[in-house]
C-alpha positions in Angstrom: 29.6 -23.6 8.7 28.5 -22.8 5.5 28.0 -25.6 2.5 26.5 -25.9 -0.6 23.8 -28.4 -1.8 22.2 -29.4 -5.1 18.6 -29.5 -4.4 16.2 -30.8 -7.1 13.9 -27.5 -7.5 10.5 -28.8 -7.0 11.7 -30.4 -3.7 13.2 -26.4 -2.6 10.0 -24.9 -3.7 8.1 -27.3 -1.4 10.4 -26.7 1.3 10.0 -22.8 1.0 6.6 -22.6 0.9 6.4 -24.9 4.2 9.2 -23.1 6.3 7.0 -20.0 5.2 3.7 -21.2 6.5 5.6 -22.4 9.5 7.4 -19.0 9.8 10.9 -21.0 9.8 14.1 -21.1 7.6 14.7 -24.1 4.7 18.5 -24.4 6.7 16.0 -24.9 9.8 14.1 -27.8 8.2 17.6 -29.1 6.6 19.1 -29.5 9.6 16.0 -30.9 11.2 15.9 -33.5 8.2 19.6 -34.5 9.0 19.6 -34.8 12.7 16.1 -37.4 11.9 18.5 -38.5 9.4 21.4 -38.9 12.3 19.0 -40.6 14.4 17.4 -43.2 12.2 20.8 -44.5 11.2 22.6 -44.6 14.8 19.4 -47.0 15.6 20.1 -49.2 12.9 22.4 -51.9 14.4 25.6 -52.7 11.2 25.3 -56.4 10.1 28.2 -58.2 11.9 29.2 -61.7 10.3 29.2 -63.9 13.3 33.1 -66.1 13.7 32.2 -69.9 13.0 35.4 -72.1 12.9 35.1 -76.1 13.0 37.1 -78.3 15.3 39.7 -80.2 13.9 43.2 -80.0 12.4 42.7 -78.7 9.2 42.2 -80.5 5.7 42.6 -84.4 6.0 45.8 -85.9 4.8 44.2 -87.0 1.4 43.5 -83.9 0.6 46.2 -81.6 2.6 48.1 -81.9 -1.0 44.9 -81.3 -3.5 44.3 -78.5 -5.6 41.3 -76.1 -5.0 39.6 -78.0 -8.0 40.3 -81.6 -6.5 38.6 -80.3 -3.4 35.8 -78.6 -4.9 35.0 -81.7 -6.7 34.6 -83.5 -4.0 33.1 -81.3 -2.2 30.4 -81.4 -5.2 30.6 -85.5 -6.4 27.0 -86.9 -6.7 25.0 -83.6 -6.4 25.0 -83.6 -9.9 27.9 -80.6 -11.0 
């Protein structure tokens, strides 16, 4: 399949003079660049926020009616906010 890529020049001038010396193609060393690229990133495992819930039945009856600012400043009384 044929694509096209911005590559800064100095990089592509690099590239052509090593596939020379290594009697290869730039789309050679591209694709060998992106399959390292492939394979670096399968390894890397995603981050995965682990499920914690907390027994119980929900907010307490005091504040089962509060507003989120009545809660939040309790959460918060006597650590000095």
């Amino acid at each position: 399949m044929k694509t096209t890529v911005d590559i800064q020049d100095a990089l592509l001038e690099e590239v052509r003079k090593i596939a020379s010396r290594e009697n290869t193609t730039v789309k050679a060393m591209v694709e060998e660049g992106l399959r390292q690229v492939l394979v670096r990133r399968k390894g890397e495992k995603s981050f995965r926020l682990r499920k914690v819930t907390f027994k119980g039945d929900g907010l307490q009856p005091p504040l089962s009616e509060g507003s989120w600012k009545e809660i939040r400043d309790l959460a918060y009384e006597g650590r000095g906010s």
